[in-house]
Backbone as ProteinMPNN parsed JSONL, in Angstrom:
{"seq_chain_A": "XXXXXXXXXXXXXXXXXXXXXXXXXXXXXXXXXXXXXXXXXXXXXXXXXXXXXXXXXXXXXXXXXXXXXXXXXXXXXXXXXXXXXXXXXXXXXXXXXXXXXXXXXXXXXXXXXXXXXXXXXXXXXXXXXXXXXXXXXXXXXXXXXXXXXXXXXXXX", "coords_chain_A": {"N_chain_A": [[-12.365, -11.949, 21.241], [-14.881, -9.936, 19.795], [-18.127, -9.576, 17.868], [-17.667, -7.504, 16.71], [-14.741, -7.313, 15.815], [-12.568, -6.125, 13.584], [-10.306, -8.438, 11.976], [-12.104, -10.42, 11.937], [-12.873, -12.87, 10.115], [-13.821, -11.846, 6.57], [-15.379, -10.024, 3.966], [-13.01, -9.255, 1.265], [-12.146, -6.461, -0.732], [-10.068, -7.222, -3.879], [-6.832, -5.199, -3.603], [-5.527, -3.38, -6.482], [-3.503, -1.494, -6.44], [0.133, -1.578, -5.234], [0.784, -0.521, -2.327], [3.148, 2.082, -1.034], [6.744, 1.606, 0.135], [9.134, -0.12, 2.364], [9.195, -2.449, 2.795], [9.33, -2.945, 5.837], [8.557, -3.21, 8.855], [6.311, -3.12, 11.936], [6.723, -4.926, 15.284], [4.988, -5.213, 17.57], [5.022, -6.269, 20.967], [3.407, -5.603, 23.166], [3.153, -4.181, 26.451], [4.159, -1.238, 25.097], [6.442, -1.897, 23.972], [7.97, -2.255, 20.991], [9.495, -3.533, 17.886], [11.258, -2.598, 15.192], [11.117, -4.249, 11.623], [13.087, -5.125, 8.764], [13.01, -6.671, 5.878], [15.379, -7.424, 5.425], [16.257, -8.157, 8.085], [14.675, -10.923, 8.316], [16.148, -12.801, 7.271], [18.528, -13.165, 9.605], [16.969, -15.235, 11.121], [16.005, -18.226, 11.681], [15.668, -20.399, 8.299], [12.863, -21.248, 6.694], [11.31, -23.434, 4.646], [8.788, -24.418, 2.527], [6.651, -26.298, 0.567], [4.368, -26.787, -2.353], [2.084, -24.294, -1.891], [-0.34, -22.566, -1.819], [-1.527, -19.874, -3.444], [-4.381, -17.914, -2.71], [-6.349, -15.696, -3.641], [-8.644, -13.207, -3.864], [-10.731, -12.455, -6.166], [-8.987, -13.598, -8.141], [-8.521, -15.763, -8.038], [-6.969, -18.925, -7.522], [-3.351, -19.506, -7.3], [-0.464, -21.21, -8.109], [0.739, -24.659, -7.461], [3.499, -23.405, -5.123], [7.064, -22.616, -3.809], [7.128, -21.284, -0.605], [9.866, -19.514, 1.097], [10.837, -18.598, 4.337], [10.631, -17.384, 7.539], [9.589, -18.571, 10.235], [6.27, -18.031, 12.11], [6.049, -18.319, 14.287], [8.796, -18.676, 15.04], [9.893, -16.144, 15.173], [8.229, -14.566, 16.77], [9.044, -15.51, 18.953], [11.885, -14.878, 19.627], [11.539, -12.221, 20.264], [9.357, -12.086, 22.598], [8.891, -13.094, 25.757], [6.88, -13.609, 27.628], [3.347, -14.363, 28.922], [1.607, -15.355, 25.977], [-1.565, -14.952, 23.623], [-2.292, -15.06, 21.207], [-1.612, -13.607, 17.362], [-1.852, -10.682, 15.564], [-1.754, -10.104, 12.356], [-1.118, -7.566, 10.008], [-1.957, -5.401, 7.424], [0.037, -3.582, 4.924], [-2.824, -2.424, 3.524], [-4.4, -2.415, 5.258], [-6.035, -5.117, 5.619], [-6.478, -8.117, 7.404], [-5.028, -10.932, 9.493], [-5.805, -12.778, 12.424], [-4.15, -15.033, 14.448], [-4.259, -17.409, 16.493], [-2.357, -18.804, 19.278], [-1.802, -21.616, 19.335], [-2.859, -22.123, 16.979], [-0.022, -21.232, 15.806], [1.782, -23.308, 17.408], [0.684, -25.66, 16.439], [1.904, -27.383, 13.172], [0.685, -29.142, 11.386], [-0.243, -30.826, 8.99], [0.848, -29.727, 6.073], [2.619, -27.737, 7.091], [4.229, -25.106, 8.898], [3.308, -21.321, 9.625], [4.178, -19.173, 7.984], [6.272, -15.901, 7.575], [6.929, -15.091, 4.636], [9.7, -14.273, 2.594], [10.38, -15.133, 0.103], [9.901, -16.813, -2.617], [10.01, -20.074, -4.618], [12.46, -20.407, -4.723], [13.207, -17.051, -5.405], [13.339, -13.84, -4.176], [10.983, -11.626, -3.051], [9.086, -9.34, -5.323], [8.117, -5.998, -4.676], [5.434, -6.068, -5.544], [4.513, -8.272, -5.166], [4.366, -8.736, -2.436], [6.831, -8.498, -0.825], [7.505, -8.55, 2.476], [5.129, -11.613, 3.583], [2.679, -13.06, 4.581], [2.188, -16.421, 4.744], [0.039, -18.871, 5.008], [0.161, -22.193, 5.432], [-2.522, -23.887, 5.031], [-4.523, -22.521, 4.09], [-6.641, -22.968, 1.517], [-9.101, -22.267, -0.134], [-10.347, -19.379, 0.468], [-9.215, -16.597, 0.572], [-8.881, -15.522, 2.71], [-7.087, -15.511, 4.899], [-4.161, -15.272, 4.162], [-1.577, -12.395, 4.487], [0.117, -9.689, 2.169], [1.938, -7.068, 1.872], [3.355, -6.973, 5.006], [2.73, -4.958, 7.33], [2.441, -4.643, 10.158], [2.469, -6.582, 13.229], [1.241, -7.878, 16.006], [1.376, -9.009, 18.998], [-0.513, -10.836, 21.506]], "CA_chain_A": [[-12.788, -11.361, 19.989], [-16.366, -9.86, 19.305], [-18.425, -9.295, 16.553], [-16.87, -6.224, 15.699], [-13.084, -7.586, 15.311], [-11.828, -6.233, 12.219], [-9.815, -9.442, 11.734], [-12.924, -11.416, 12.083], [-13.144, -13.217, 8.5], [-14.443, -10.806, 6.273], [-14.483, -10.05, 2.75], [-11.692, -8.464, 1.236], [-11.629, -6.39, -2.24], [-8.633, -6.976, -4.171], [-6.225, -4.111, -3.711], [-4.675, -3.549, -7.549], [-2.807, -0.506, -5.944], [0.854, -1.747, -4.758], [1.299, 0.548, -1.722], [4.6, 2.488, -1.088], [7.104, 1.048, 1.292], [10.31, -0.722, 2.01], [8.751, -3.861, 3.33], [9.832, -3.055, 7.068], [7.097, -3.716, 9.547], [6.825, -3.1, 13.218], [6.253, -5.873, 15.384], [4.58, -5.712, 19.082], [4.912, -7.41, 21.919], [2.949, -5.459, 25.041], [3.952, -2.893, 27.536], [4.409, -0.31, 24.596], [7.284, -2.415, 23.075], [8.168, -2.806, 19.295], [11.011, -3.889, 17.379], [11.149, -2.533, 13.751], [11.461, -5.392, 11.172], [12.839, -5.068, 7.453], [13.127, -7.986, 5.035], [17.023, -8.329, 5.592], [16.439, -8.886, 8.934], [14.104, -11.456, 8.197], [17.552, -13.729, 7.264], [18.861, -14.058, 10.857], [16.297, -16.206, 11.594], [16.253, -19.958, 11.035], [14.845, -20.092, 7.238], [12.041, -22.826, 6.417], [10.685, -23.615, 3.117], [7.362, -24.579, 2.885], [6.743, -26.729, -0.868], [2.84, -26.703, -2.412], [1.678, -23.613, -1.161], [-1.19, -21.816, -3.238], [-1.775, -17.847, -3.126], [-5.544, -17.364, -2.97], [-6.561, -14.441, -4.011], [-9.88, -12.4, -3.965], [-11.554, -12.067, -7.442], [-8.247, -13.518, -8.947], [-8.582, -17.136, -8.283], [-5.669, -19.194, -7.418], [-1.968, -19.784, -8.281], [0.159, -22.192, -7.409], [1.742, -24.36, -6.182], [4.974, -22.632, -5.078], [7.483, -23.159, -2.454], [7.858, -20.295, -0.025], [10.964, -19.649, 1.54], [10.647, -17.543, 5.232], [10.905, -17.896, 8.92], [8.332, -19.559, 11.083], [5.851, -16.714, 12.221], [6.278, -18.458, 15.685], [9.95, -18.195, 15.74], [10.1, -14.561, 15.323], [7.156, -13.778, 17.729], [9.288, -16.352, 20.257], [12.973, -14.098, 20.174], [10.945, -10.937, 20.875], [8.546, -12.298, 23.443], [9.073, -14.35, 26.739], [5.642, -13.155, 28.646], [2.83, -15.35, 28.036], [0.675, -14.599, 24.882], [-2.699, -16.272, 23.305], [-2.968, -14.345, 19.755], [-0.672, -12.594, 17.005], [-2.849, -10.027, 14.58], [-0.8, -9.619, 11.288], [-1.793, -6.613, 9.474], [-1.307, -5.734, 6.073], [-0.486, -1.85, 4.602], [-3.706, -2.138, 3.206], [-5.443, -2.572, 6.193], [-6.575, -6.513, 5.832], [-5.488, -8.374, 8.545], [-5.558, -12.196, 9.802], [-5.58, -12.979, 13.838], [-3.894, -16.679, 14.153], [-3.77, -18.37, 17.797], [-0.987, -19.038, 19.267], [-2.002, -22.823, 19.438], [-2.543, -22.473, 15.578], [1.135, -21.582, 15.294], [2.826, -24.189, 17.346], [0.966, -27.1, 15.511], [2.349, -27.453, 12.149], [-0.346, -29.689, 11.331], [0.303, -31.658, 7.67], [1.037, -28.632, 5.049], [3.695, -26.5, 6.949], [4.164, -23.996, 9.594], [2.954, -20.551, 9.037], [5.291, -17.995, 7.21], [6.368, -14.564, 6.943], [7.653, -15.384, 3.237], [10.35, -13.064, 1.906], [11.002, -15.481, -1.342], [8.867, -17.541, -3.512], [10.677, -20.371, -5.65], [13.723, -19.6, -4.713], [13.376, -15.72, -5.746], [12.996, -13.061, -3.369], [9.903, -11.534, -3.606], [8.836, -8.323, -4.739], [7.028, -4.941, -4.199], [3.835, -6.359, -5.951], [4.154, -9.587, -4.582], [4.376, -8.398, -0.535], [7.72, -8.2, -0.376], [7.552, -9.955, 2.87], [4.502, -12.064, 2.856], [2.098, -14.106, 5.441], [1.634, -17.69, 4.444], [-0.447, -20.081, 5.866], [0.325, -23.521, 3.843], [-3.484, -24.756, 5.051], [-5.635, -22.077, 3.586], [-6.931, -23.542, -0.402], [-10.001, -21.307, -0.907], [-11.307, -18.088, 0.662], [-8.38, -15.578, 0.519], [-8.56, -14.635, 4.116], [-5.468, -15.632, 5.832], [-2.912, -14.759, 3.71], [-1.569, -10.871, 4.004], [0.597, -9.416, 1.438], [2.338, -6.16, 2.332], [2.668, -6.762, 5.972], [3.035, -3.684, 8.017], [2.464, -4.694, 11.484], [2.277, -7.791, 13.693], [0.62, -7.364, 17.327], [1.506, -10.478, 19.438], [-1.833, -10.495, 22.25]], "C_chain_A": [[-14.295, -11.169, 20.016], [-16.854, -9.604, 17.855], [-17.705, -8.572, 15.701], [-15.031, -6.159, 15.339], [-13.05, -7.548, 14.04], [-11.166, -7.088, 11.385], [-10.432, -10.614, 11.7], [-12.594, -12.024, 10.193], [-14.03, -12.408, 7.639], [-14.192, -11.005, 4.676], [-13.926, -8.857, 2.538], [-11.928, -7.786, -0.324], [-10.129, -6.191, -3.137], [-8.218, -5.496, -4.664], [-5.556, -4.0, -4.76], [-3.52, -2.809, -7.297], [-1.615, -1.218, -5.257], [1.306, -0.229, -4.182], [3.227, 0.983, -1.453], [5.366, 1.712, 0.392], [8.346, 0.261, 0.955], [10.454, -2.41, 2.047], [8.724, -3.716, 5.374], [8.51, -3.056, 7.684], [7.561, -3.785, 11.085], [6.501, -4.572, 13.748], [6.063, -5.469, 17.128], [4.108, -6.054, 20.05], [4.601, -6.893, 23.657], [3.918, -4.981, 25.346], [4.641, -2.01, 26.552], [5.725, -0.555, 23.948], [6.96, -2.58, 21.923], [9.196, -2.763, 19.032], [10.13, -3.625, 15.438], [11.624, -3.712, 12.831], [12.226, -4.679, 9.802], [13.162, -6.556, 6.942], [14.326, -8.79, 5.29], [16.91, -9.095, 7.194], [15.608, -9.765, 9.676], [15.086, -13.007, 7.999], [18.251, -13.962, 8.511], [18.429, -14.675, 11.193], [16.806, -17.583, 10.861], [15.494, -19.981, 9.337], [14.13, -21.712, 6.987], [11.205, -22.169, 5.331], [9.292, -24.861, 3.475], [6.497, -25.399, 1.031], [4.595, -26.425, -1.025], [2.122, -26.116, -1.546], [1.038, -23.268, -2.373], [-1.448, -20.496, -2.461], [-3.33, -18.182, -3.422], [-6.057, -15.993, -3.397], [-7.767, -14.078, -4.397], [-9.868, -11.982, -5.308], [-9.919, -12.308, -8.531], [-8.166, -15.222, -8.843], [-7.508, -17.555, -7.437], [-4.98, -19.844, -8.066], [-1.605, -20.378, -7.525], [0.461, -24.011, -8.135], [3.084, -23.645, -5.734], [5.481, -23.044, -3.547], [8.156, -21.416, -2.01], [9.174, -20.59, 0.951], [11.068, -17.987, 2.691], [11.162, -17.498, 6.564], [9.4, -17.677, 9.63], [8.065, -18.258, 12.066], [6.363, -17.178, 14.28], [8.082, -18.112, 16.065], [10.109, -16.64, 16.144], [9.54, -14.199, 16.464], [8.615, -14.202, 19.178], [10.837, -15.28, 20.437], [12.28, -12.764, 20.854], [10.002, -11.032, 22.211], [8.743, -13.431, 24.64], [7.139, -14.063, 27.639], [4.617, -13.944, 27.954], [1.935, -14.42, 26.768], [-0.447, -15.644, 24.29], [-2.644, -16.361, 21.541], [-1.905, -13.827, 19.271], [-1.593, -11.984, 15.78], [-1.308, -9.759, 13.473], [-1.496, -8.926, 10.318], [-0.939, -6.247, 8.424], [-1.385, -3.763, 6.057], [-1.867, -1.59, 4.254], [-4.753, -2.133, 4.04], [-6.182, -4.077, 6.607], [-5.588, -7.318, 6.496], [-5.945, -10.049, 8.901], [-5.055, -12.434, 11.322], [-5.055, -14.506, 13.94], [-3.282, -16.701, 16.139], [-2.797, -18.988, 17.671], [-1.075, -20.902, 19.318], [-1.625, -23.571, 18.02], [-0.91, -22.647, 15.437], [2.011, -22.512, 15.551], [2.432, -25.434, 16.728], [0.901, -27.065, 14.227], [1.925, -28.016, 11.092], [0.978, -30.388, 9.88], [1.413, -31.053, 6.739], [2.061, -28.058, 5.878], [3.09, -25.517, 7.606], [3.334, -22.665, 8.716], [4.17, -19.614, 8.863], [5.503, -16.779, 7.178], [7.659, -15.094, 5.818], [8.457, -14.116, 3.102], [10.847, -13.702, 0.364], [10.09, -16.501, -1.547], [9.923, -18.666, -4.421], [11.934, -20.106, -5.98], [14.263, -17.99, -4.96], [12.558, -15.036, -4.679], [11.834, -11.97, -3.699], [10.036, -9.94, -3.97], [7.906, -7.101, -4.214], [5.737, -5.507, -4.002], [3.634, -7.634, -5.282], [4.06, -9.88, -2.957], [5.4, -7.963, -0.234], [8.088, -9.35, 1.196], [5.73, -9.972, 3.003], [3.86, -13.138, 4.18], [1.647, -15.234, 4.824], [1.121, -18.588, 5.13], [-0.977, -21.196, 4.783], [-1.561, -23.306, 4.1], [-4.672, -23.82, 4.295], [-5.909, -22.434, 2.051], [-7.795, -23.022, -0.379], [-10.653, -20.514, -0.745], [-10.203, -16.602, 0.981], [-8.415, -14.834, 1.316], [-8.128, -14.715, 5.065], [-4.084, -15.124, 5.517], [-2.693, -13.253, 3.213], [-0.436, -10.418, 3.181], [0.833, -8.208, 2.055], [2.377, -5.91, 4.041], [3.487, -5.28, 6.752], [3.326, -3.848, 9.778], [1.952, -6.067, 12.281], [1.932, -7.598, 15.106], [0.556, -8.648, 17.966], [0.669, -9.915, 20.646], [-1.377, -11.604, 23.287]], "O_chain_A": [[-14.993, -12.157, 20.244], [-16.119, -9.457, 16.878], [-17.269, -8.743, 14.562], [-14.345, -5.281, 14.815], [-13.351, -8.489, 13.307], [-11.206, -6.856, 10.176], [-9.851, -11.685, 11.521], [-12.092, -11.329, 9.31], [-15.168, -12.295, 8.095], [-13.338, -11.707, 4.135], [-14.077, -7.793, 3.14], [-11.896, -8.628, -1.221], [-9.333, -5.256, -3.049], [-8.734, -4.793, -5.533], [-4.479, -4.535, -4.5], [-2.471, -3.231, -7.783], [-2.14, -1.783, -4.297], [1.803, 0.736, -4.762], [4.213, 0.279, -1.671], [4.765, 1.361, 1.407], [8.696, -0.038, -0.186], [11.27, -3.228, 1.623], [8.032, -4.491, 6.033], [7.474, -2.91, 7.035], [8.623, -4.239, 11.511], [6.083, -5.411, 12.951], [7.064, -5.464, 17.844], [2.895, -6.197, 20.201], [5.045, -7.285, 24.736], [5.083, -5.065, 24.959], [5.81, -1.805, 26.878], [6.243, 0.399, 23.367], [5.843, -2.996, 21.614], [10.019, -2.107, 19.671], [9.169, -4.089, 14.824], [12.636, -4.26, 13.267], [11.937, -3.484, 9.728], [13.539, -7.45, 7.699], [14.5, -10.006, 5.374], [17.319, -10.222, 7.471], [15.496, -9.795, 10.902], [14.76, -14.084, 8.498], [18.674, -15.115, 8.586], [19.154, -15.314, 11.956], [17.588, -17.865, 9.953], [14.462, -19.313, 9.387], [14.618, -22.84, 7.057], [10.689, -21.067, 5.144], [9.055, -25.723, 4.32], [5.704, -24.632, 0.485], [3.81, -26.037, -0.16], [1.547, -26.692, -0.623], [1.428, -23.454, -3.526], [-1.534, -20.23, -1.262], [-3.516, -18.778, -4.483], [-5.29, -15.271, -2.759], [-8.13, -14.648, -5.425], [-9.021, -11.158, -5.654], [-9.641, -11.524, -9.439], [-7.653, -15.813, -9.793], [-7.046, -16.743, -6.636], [-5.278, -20.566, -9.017], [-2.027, -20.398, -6.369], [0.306, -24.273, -9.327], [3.678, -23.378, -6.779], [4.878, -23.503, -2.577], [8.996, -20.685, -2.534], [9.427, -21.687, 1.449], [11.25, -16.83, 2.312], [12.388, -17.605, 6.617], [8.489, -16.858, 9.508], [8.928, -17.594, 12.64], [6.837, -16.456, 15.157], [8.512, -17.5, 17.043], [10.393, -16.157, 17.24], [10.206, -13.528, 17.253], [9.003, -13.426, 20.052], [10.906, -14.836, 21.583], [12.604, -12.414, 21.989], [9.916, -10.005, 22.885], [8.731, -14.623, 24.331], [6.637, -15.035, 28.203], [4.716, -14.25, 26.766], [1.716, -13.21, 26.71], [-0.344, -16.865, 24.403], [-2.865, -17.333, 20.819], [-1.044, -13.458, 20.07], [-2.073, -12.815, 15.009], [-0.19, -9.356, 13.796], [-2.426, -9.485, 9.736], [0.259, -6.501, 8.298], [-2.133, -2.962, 6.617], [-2.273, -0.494, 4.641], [-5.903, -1.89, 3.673], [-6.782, -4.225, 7.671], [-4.366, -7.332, 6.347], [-7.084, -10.417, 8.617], [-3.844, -12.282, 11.487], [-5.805, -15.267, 13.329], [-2.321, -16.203, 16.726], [-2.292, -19.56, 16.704], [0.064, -21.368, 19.336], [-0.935, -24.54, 17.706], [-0.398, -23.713, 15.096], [2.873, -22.853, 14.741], [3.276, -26.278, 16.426], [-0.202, -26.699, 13.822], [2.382, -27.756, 9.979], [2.204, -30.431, 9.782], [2.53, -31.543, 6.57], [2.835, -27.64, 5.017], [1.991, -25.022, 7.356], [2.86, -22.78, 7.586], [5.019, -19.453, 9.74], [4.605, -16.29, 6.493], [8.836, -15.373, 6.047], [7.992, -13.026, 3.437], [11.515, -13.039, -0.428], [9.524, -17.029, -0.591], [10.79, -18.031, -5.023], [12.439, -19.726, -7.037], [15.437, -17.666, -4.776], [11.447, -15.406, -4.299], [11.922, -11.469, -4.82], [10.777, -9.214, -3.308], [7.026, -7.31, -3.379], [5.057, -5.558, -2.977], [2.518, -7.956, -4.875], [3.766, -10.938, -2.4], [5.39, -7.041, 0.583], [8.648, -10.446, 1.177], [5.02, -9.003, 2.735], [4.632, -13.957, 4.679], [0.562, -15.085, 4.264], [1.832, -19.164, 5.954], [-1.834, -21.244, 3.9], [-2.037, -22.503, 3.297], [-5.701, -24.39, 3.932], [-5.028, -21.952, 1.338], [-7.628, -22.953, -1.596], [-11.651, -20.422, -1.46], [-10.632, -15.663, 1.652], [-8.136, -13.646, 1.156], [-8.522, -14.175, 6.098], [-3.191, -14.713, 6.258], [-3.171, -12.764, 2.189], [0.486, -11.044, 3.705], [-0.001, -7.982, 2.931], [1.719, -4.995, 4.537], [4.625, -4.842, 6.59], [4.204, -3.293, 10.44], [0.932, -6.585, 11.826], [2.753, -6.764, 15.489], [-0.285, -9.442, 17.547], [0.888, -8.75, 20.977], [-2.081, -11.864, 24.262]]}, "name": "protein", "num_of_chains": 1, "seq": "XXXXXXXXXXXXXXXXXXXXXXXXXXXXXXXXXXXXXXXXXXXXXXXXXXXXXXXXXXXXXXXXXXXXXXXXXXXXXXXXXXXXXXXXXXXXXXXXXXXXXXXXXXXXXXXXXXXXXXXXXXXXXXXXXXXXXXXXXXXXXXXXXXXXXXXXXXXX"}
């Protein structure tokens, strides 16, 4: 990563605009591979719930706690990918994006894996709320890990 990584930590202005979309999201994994995602088939996976999670949010404060309900960003990456990898960039329709090492994802640390959420509180999420939904339990106060609307996932 250099200076100029877009995914560097950055600030973000909140987007009020819920872009158009079904939720589906590509996802890939090198040598010009991708596998299209949508939300449903976000349910074959193993599902893990994730309790006292807070939404940060740019110039909105935060909410919370809530328990998401998703599959573990590492499982997903791990059916699609056997070749080694270091990095996965998860990018949002809106363009804001968070880079998370692959080290980050296998330790689980205190708080809870990291998430692509598709339900909140037992309710499935929606449009305005991501639809599906990057959670990372450990972030509590600068609203620049967690992407909302994700569009695309780039395992490195």
């Amino acid at each position: 990563m250099d200076e100029f990584d877009p995914l560097r930590p950055h600030s973000h202005e909140p987007n009020m605009d819920v872009p158009p979309g079904d939720g589906s999201f590509v996802v890939r994994v090198g040598n010009g591979r991708s596998h299209t995602m949508t939300p449903a088939d976000l349910h074959t996976f193993p599902q893990t719930t994730v309790e006292n999670c807070f939404i940060v949010s740019t110039g909105h404060g935060t909410s919370g706690p809530f328990a998401f309900t998703g599959v573990r960003l590492l499982d997903m990456i791990m059916r699609f990918i056997s070749a080694d990898w270091s990095q996965v960039a998860v990018i949002s329709r809106d363009g804001f994006g968070n880079r998370i090492m692959r080290t980050e994802l296998e330790s689980t640390g205190e708080v809870g894996p990291i998430l692509l959420a598709y339900a909140r509180d037992g309710n499935l999420l929606t449009r305005a709320q991501g639809l599906v939904r990057l959670i990372v339990p450990s972030e509590r106060d600068d609203a620049l890990r967690q992407v909302k609307w994700v569009e695309e996932i780039a395992v490195y």
